[in-house]
C-alpha positions as YAML, in Angstrom:
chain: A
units: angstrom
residues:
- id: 1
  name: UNK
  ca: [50.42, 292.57, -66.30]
- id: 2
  name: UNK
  ca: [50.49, 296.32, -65.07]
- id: 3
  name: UNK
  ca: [50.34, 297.07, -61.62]
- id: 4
  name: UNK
  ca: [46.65, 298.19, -62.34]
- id: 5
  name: UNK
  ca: [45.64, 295.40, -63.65]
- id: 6
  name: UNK
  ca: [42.20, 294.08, -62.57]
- id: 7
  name: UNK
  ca: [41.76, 290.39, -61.06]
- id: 8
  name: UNK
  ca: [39.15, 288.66, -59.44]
- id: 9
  name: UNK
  ca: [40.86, 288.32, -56.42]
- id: 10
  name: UNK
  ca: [41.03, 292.27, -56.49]
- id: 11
  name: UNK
  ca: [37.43, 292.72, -56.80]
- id: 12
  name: UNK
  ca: [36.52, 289.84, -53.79]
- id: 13
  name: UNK
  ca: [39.15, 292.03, -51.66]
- id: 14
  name: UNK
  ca: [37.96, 295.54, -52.75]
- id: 15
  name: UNK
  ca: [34.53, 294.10, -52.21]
- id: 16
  name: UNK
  ca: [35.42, 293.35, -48.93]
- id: 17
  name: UNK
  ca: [36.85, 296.78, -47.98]
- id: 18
  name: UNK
  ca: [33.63, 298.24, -49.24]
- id: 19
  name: UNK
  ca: [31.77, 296.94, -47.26]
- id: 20
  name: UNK
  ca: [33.82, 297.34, -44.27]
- id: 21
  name: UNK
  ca: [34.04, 300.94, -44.39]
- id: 22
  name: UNK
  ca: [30.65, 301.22, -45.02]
- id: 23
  name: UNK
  ca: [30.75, 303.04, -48.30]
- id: 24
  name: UNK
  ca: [26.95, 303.15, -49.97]
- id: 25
  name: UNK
  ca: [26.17, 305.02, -52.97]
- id: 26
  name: UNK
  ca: [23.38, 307.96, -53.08]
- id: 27
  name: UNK
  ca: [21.19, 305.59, -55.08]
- id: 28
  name: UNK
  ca: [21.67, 302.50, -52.87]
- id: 29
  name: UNK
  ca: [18.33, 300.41, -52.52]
- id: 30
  name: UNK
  ca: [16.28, 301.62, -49.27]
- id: 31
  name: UNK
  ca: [16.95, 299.96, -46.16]
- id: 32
  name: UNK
  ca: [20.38, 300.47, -44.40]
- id: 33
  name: UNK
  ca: [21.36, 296.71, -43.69]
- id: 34
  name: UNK
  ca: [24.10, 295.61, -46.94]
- id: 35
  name: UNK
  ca: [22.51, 291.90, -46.50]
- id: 36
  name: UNK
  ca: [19.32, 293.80, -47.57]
- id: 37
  name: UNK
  ca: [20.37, 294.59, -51.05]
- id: 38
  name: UNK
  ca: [18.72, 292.30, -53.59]
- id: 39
  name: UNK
  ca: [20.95, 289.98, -55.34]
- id: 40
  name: UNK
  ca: [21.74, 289.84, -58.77]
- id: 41
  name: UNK
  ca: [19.01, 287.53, -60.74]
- id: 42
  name: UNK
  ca: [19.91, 284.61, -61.74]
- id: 43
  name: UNK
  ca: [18.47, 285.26, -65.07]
- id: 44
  name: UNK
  ca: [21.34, 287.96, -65.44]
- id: 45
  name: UNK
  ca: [23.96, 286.15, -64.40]
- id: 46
  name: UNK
  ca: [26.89, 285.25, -67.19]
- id: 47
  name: UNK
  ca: [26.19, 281.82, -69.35]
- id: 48
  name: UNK
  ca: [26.74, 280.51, -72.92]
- id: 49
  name: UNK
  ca: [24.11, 280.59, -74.76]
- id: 50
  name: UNK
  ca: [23.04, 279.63, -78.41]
- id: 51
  name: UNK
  ca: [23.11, 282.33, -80.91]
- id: 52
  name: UNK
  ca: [22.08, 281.91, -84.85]
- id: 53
  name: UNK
  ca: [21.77, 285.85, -85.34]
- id: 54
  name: UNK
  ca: [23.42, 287.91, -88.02]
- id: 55
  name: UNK
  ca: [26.55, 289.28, -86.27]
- id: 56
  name: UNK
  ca: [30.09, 287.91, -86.52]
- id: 57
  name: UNK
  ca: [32.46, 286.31, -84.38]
- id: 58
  name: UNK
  ca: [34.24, 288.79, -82.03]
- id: 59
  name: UNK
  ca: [30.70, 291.31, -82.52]
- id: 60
  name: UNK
  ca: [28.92, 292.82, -79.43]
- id: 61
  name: UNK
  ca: [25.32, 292.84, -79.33]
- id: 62
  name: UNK
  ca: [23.76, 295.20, -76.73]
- id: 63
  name: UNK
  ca: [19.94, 294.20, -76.38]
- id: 64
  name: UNK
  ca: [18.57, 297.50, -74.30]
- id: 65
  name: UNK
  ca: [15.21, 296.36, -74.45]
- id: 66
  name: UNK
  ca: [15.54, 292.63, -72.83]
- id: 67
  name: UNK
  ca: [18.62, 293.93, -70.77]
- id: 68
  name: UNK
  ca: [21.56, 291.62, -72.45]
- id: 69
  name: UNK
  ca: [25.11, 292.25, -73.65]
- id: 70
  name: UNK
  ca: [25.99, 289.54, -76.15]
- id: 71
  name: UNK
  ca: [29.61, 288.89, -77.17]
- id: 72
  name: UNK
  ca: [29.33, 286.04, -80.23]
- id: 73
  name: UNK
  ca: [32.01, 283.37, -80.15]
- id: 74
  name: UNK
  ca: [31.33, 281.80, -83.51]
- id: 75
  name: UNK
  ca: [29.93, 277.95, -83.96]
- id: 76
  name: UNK
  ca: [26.38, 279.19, -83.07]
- id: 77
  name: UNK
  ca: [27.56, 280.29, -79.22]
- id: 78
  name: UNK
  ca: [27.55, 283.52, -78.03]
- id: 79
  name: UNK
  ca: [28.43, 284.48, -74.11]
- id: 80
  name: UNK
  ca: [25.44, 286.29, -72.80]
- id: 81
  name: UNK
  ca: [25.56, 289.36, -69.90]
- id: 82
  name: UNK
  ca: [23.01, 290.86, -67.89]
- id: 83
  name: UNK
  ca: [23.31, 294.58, -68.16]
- id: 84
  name: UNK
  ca: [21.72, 297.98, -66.65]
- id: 85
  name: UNK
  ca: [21.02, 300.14, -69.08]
- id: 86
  name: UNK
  ca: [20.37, 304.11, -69.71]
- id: 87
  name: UNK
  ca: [17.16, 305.93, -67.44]
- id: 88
  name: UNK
  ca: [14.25, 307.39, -69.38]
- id: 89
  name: UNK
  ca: [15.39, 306.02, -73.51]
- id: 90
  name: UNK
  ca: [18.95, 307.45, -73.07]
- id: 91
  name: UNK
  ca: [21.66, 304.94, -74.85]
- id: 92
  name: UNK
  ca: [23.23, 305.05, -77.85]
- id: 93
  name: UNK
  ca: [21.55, 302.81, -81.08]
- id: 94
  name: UNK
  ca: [23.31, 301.35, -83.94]
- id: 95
  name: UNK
  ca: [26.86, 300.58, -84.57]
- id: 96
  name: UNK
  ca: [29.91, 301.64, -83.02]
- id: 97
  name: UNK
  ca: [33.54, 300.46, -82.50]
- id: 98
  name: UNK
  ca: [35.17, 300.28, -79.22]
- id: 99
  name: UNK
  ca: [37.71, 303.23, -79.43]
- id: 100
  name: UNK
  ca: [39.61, 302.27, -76.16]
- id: 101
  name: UNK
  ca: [40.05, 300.38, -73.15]
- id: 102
  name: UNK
  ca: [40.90, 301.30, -69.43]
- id: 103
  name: UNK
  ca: [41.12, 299.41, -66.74]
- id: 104
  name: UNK
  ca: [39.56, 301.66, -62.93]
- id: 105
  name: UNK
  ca: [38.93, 304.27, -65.49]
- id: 106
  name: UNK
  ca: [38.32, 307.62, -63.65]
- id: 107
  name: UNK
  ca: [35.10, 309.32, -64.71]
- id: 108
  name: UNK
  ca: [33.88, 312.48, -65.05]
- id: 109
  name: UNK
  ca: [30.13, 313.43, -65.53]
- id: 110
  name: UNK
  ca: [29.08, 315.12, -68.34]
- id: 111
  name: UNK
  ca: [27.27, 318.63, -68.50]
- id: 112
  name: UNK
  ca: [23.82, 317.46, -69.70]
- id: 113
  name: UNK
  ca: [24.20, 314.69, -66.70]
- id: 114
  name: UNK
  ca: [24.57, 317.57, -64.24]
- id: 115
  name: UNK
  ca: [22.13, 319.74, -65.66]
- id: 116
  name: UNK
  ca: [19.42, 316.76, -65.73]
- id: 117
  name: UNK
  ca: [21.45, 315.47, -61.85]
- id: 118
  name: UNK
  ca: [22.75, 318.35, -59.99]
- id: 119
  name: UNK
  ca: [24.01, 316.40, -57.32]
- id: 120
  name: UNK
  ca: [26.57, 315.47, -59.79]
- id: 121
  name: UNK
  ca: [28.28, 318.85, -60.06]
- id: 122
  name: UNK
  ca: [30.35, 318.16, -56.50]
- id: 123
  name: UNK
  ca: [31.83, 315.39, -59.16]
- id: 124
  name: UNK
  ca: [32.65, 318.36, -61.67]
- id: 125
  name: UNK
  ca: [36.41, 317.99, -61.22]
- id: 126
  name: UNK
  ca: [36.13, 314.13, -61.90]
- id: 127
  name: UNK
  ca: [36.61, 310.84, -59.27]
- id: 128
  name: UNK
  ca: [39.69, 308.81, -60.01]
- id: 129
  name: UNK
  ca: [39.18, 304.91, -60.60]
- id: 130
  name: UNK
  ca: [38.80, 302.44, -58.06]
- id: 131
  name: UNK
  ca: [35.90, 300.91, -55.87]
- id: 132
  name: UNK
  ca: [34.24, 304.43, -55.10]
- id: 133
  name: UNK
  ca: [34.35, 305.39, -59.08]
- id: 134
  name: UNK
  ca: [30.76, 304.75, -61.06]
- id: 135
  name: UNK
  ca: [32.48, 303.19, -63.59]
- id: 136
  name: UNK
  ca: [33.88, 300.48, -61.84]
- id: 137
  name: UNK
  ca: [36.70, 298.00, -62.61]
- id: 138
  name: UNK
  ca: [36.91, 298.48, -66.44]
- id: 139
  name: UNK
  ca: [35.70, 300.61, -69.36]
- id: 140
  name: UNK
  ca: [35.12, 299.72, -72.95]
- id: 141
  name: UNK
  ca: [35.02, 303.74, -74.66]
- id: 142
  name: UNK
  ca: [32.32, 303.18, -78.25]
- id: 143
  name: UNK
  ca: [33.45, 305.54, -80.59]
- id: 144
  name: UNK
  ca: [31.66, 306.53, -83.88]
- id: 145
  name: UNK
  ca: [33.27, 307.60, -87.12]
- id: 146
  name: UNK
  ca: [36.41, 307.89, -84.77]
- id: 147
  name: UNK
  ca: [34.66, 309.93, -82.28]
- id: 148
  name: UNK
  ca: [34.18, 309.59, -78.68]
- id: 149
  name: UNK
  ca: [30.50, 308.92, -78.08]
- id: 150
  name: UNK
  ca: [30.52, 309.55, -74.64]
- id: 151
  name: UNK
  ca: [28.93, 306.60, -74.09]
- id: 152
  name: UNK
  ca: [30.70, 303.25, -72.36]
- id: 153
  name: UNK
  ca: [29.82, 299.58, -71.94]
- id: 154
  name: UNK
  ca: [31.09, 299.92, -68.07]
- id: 155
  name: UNK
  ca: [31.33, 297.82, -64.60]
- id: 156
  name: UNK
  ca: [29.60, 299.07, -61.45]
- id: 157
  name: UNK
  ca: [30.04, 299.25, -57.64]
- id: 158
  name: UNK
  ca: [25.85, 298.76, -58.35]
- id: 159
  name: UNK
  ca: [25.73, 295.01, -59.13]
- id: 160
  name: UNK
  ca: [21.58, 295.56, -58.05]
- id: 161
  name: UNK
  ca: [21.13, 297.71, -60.88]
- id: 162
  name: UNK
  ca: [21.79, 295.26, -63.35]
- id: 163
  name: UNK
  ca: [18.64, 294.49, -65.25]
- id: 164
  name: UNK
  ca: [17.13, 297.61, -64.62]
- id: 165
  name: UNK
  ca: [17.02, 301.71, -66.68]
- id: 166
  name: UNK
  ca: [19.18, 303.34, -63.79]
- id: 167
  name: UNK
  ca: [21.99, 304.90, -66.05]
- id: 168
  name: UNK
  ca: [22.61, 307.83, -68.14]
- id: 169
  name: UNK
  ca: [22.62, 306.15, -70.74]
- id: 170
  name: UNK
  ca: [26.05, 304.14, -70.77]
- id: 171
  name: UNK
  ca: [25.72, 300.18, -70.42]
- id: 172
  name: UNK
  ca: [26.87, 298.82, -66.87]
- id: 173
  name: UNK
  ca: [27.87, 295.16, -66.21]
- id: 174
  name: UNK
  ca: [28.97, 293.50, -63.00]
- id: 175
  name: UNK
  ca: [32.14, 294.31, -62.66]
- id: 176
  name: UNK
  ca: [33.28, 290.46, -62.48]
- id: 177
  name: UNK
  ca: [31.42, 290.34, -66.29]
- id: 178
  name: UNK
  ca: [32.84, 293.74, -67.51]
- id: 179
  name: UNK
  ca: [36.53, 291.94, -66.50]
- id: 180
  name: UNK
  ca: [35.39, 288.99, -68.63]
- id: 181
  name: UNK
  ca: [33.81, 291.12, -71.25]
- id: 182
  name: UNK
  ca: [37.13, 293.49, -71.57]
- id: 183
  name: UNK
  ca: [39.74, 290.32, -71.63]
- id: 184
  name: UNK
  ca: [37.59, 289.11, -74.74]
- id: 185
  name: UNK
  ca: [36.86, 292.15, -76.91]
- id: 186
  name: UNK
  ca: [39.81, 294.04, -78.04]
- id: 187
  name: UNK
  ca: [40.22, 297.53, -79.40]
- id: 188
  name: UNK
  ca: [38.33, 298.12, -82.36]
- id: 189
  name: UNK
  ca: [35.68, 295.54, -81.54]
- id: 190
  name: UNK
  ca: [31.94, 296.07, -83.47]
- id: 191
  name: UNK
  ca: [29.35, 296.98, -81.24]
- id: 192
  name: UNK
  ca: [25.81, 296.65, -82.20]
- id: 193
  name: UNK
  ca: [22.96, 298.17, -79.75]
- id: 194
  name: UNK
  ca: [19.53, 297.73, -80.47]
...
């Protein structure tokens, strides 16, 4: 283990330092009180569930429309995620390969996302990883026909977004589900979003 490796007991103490300092994103829920934030439904929250569908062992399945990440264990199982998902019909369909991994990945917004968000251009030179970063504790990078799709299955400093069309497009997971997702799926993972 690396020295940037992500734990849980990172995220409960990271989470903790966010909210002392009072750090809110720009697209925070309205209300100023943190106990007002809704919480995550239950409906989203990580389970095993039964899965008789087409894809094999090791697969993910991204469901955009019914907001669920799917990774299939085999033996008619699958682990199901709640996920956010892109604003407005933006995300990436069909079937891709996870090109790489990082754990706090830094992030830097693309040109069409500061064309259609110009708020994002003071993020121009990129933000570094860690709690403040939109990508949150881990990246999965989908590449297709060994391209970079600019598109990521992602964490979040969000976790009220999750079940909702907030994104640009990429796929966002808690980031307690995104460090579960990323210990299970392994470079070159199949990715299937419909």
């Amino acid at each position: 283990m690396g020295k940037n490796h992500v734990t849980r007991r990172m995220l409960m103490l990271g989470g903790l330092a966010l909210l002392a300092s009072g750090c809110v994103s720009a697209e925070r829920p309205r209300g100023s009180a943190i106990a007002a934030r809704p919480r995550l439904d239950p409906r989203y929250r990580r389970q095993e569930v039964a899965y008789l569908g087409p894809e094999a062992p090791g697969t993910i399945l991204v469901d955009t429309e019914q907001r669920f990440l799917y990774y299939v264990q085999g033996g008619g199982s699958a682990i199901r995620y709640g996920i956010g998902v892109g604003e407005e019909g933006r995300t990436l369909k069909g079937r891709v390969r996870v090109g790489r991994k990082a754990e706090w990945p830094s992030w830097t917004p693309t040109e069409n996302m500061m064309q259609r968000k110009p708020h994002l251009r003071q993020y121009a030179g990129g933000v570094s990883g860690g709690l403040h970063n939109p990508l949150g504790a881990a990246a999965l990078y989908l590449y297709r026909g060994g391209q970079d799709t600019m598109f990521r299955l992602h964490g979040t400093n969000e976790p009220w977004t999750i079940g909702q069309a907030v994104s640009s497009g990429c796929i966002r997971l808690t980031n307690d589900d995104i460090v579960d997702l990323y210990s299970r799926a392994g470079v070159g993972t199949t990715v299937m979003i419909v």
